[in-house]
C-alpha positions in Angstrom: -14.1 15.4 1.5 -16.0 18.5 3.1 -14.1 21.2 5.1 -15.9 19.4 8.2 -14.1 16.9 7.8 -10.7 18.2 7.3 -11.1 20.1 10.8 -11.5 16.6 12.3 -8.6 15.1 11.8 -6.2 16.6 14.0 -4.3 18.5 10.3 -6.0 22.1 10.3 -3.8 23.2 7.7 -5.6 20.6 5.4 -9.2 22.8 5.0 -10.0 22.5 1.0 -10.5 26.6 0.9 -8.8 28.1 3.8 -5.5 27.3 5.0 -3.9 26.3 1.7 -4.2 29.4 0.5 -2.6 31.2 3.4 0.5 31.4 1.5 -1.4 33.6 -1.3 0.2 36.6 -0.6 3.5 35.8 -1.0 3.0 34.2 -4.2 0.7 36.9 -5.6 3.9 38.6 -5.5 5.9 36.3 -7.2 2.9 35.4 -9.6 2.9 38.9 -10.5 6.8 39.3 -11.0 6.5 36.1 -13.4 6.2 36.9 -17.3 3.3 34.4 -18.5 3.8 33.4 -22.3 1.0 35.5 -22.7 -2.2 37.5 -21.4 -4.2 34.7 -22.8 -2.7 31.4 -20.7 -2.8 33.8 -17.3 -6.9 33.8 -17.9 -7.0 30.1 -18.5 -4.8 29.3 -15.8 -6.5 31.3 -13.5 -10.1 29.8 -14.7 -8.6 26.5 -14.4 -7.5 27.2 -10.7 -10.6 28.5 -9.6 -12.7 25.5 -11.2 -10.3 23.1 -9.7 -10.9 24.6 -6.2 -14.5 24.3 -7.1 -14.0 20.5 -7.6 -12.3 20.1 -4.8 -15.3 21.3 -2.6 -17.3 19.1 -4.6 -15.2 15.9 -3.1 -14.5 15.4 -7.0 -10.7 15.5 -6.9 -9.5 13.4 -10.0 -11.3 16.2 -11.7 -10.0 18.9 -10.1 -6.6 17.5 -10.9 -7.1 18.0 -14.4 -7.9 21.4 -13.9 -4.4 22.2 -11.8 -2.2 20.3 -14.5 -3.8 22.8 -17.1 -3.3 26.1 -14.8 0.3 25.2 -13.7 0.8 23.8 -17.8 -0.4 27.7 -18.4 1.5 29.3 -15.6 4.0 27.1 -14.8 5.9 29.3 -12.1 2.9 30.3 -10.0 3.5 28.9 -6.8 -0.1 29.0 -5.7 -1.2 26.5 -8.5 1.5 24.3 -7.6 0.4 24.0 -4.4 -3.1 23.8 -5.1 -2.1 21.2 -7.7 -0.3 19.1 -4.9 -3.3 19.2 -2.9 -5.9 17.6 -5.6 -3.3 15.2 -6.1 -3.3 14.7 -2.4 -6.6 14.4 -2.0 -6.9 11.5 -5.2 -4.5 9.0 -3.4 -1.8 9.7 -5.4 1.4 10.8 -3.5 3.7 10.5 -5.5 2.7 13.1 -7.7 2.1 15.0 -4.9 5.0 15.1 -3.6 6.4 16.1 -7.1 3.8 19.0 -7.2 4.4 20.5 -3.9 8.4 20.1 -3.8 8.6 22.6 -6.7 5.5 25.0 -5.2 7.9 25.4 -2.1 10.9 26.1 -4.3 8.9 29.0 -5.3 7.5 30.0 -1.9 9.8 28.4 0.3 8.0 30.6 3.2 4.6 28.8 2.9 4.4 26.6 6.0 1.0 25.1 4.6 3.0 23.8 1.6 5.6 22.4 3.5 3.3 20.5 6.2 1.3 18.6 2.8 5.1 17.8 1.5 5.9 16.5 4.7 2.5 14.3 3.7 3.4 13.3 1.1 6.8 12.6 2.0 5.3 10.2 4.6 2.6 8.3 2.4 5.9 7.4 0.0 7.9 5.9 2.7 10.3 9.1 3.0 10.1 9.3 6.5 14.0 11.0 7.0 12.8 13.4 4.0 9.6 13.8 5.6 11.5 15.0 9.4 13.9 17.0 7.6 11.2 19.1 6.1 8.9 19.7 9.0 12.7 20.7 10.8 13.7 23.4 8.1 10.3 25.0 8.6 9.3 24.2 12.2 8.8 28.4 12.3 6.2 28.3 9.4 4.2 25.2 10.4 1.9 25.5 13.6 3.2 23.1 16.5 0.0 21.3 16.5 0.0 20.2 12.8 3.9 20.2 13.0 3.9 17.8 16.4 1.0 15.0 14.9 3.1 15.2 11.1 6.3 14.7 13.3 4.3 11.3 15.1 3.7 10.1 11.6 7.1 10.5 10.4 8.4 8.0 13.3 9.4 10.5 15.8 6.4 10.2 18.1 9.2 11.0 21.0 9.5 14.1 19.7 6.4 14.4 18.6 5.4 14.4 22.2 8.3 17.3 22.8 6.4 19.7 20.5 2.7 18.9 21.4 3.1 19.2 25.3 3.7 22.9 25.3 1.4 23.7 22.9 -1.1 21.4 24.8 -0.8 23.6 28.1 -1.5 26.5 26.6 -4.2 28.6 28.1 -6.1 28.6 24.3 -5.2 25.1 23.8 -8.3 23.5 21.5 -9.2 20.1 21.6 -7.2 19.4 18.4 -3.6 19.8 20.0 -4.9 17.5 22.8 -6.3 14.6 20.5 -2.8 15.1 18.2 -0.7 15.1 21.6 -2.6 11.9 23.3 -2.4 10.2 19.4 1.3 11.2 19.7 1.4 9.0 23.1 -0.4 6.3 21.8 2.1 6.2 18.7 4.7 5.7 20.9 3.6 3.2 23.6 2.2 5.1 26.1 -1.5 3.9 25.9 -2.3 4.4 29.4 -1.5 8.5 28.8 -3.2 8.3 25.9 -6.0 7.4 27.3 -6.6 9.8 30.2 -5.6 12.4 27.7 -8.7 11.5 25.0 -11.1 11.2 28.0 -10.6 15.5 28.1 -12.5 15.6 25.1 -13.9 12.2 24.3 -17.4 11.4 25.5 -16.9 7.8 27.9 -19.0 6.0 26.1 -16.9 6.6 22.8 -13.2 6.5 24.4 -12.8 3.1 24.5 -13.6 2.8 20.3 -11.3 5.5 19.9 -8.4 3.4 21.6 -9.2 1.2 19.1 -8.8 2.7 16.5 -6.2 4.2 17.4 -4.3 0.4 18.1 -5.2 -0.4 14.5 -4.0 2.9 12.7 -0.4 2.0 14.7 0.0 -0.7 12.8 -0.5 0.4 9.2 0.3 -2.2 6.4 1.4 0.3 4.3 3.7 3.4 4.2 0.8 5.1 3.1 -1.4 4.0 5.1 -1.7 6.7 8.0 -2.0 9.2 6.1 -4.4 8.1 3.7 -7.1 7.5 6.4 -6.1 11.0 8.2 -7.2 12.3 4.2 -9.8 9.6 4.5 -9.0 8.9 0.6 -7.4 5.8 -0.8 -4.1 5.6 -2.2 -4.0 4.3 -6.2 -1.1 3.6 -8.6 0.5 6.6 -9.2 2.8 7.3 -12.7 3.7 10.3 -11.6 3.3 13.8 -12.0 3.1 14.7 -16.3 6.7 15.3 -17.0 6.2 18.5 -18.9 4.5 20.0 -15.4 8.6 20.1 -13.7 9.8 22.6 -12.9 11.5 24.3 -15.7 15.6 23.6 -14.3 16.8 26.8 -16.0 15.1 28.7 -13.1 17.1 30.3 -10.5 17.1 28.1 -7.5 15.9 28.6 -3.9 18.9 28.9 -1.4 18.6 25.5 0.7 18.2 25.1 4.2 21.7 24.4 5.9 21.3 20.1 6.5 20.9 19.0 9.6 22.2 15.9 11.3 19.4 13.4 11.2 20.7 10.6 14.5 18.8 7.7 13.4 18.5 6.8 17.1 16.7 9.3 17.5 13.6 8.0 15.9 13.6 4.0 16.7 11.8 2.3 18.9 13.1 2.1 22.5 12.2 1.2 26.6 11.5 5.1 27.0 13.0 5.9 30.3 13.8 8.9 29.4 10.7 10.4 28.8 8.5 12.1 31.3 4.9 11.5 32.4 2.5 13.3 30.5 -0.1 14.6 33.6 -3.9 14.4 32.4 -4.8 17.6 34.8 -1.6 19.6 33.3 -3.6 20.4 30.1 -7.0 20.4 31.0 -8.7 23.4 29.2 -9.5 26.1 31.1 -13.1 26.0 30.9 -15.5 23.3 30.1 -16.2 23.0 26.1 -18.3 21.2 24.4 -17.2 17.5 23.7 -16.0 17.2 20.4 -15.1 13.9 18.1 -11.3 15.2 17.7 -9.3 12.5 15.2 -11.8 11.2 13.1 -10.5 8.5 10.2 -11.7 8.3 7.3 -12.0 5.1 5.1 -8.9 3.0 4.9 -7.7 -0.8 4.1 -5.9 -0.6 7.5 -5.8 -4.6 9.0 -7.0 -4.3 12.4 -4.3 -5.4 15.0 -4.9 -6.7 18.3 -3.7 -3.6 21.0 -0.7 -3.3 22.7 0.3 -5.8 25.3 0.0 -2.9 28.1 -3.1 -1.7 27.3 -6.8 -3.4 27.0 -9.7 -2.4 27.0 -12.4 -4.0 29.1 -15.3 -5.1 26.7 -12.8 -6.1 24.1 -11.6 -9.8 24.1 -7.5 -10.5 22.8 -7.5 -12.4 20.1 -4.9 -15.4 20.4 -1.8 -14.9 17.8 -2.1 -16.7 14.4 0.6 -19.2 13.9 3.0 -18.2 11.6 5.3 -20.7 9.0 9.1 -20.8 9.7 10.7 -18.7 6.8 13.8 -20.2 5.3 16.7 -17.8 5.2 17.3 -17.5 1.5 21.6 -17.7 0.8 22.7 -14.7 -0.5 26.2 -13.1 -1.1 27.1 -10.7 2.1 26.5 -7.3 2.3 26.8 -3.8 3.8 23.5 -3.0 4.7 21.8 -3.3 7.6 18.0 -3.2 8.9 17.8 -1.0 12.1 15.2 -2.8 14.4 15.6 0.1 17.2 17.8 1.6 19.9 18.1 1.1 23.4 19.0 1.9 26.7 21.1 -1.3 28.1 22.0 -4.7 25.9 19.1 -6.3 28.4 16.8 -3.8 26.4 18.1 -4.7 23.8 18.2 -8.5 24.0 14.6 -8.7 25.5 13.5 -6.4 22.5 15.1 -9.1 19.9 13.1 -11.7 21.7 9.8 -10.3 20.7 10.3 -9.3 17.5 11.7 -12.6 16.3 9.0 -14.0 17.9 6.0 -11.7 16.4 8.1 -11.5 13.3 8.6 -15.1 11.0 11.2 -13.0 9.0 13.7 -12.5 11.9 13.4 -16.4 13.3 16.4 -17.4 11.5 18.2 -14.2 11.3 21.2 -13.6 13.4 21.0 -10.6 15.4 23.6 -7.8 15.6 24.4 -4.7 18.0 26.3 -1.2 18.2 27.3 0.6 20.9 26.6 3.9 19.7 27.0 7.3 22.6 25.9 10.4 21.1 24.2 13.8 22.6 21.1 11.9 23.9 23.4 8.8 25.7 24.6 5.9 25.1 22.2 3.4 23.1 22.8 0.0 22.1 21.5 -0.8 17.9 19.9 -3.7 17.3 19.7 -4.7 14.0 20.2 -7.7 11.4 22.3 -7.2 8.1 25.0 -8.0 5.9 22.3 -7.6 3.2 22.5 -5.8 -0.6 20.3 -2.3 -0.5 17.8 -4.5 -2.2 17.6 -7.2 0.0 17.2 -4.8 3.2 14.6 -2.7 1.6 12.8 -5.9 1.2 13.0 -7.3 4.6 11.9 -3.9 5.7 9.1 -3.8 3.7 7.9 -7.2 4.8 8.6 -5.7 8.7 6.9 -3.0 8.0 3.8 -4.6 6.6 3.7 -6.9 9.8 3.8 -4.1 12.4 7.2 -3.7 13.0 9.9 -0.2 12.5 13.1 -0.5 11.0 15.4 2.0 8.7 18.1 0.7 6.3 21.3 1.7 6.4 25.0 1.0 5.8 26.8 -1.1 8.4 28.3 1.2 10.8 30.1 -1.0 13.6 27.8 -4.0 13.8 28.9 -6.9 14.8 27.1 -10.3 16.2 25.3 -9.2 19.7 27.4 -10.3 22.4 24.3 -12.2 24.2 23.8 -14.1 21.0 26.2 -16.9 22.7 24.6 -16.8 26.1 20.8 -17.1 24.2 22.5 -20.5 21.9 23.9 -21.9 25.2 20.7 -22.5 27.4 18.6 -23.1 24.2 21.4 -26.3 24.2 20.4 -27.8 27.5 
């Protein structure tokens, strides 16, 4: 992938040659405070480095990984080749291994704000998304709001996604970046119609209506690595794992952690959104007239192509009628403590309406019995809705399967659900 491309997407922090590297002073310092195993490795490792950044510009990144395992295998506590490492194995589809890689390069220059947005990533493409939020949080100061706000979308917190982008967004210097991230943010979480009027700042007319589109179909990813695959525009292959002897060695001194910070899982599920504010179209217009520019451009992906939202359409575009669907058996299992988080809401009528559609849209939930919380924390009062009384196992598998369909869910341990209380009311009236 050129650096063209990597300015495209909406992730600047992501250029092959620039950014990445904006962390190099501070690990020149610690590279040079390191004792190598000897003059020798330091010149392979750095020859390795550069001809793996060399790759890289080349768009030849399963080569350029072999070329970072051998620098960090000959300088094993430079944080730079870590990093670099994490991004060929980024850029080959294989995040697991990136994650690995860039996890210890941040142990080792936990100031690097680059570093951390790619293991936020990577964190994302594995399924990680509470990992994934808690790192962009610990270095929110390091990460530029406009990469921080459209990582923070992918993570499932496109609420607060919105939060972050809007101010950046009315900035006098705003660039068409931070507007395309902020109105992909709104699409991410509902708000099509914003969304819209947003893109048509800097997306030519006759081109806004494909890029609503595609943005419908990269909503609904199939996978957790979906999204972020097409951002990279790679595709994602089985991943073993980053070499074992490339860790980290564990006799060195660790980094102080950030404190942890409460992570409310309501905070990130799906809800009516009556709580957030219109986003105004002339609020964060730019200054002057520029140039129009493509702003989020995808790359190639496996993504299935979903019909759009119910309250948004676009005119030349006919809606596809919904494919039937086969009843799904509920399979008997032995009760459980865990329980798949469907979302959070306002009222129990939010609530109930929301169980209606997705046991409708979703075969999985037709014969499931529906359960509620009434949970009141710093934000309100919400009402869970969930199913459960699942093993771990069994819930990571029905979210999986809800996940693959469209839908958003969390597992979690059962934390005062009970039965919803207009489960009763739904059973008589289906009696008549």
């Amino acid at each position: 992938m050129t650096s063209r491309n990597f300015l495209s997407i909406g992730l600047s922090a992501l250029v092959v040659s620039g950014p990445l590297m904006a962390g190099a002073a501070g690990t020149a310092m610690l590279a040079h405070a390191t004792t190598l195993s000897s003059d020798s490795d330091a010149r392979k490792a750095a020859r390795d480095a550069e001809e793996a950044r060399e790759q890289l510009g080349k768009n030849k990144a399963e080569r350029a990984v072999r070329y970072a395992e051998s620098a960090v295998e000959n300088a094993p506590r430079n944080g730079e080749y870590r990093a670099l490492l994490g991004q060929t194995y980024l850029m080959s589809g294989r995040f697991q291994s990136a994650q690995q890689a860039l996890t210890d390069a941040l142990s080792l220059d936990p100031g690097n704000g680059t570093v951390a947005l790619h293991l936020a990533l990577s964190q994302i493409a594995n399924g990680d998304w509470a990992g994934a939020r808690q790192t962009l949080e610990t270095h929110s100061n390091t990460i530029p709001a406009g990469d921080r706000g459209l990582a923070m979308a992918l993570a499932g917190d496109p609420v607060g996604a919105v939060e972050v982008l809007l101010p950046a967004a009315r900035q006098p210097g705003a660039t068409a970046k931070v507007r395309q991230n902020l109105a992909l943010a709104l699409a991410l979480s509902g708000r099509w119609q914003d969304a819209k009027a947003l893109a048509a700042i800097d997306v030519p007319p006759d081109q806004l209506d494909r890029r609503m589109t595609e943005w419908a179909s990269f909503s609904r990813p199939t996978n957790a690595y979906d999204q972020v695959a097409s951002l990279l525009g790679v595709r994602a292959v089985q991943d073993p794992g980053q070499p074992q002897q490339l860790a980290l060695a564990e006799t060195m001194q660790p980094v102080a952690a950030a404190a942890q910070t409460v992570d409310p899982v309501d905070a990130y599920m799906p809800g009516d959104g009556a709580s957030v504010a219109a986003v105004p179209a002339a609020d964060i217009r730019p200054a002057a007239p520029a140039p129009a520019r493509n702003g989020v451009v995808f790359g190639p992906s496996q993504e299935v192509v979903q019909a759009l939202p119910g309250n948004y359409s676009v005119a030349s575009a006919a809606t596809p009628a919904p494919s039937a669907r086969p009843a799904v058996t509920a399979p008997n299992r032995a009760p459980g403590n865990y329980f798949v988080q469907l979302g959070a809401y306002s009222s129990e009528a939010n609530a109930r309406a929301a169980w209606r559609r997705a046991s409708s849209r979703h075969a999985m939930l037709s014969n499931e019995t529906p359960s509620q919380a009434k949970i009141a924390n710093r934000r309100g009062t919400f009402y869970r809705l969930s199913v459960g009384g699942y093993s771990r196992a069994e819930a990571n598998a029905m979210c999986r399967e809800l996940r693959s369909s469209g839908g958003r869910c969390f597992v979690r341990a059962k934390a005062g659900d009970e039965t919803a209380s207009w489960l009763r009311g739904d059973t008589q009236v289906a009696s008549r």
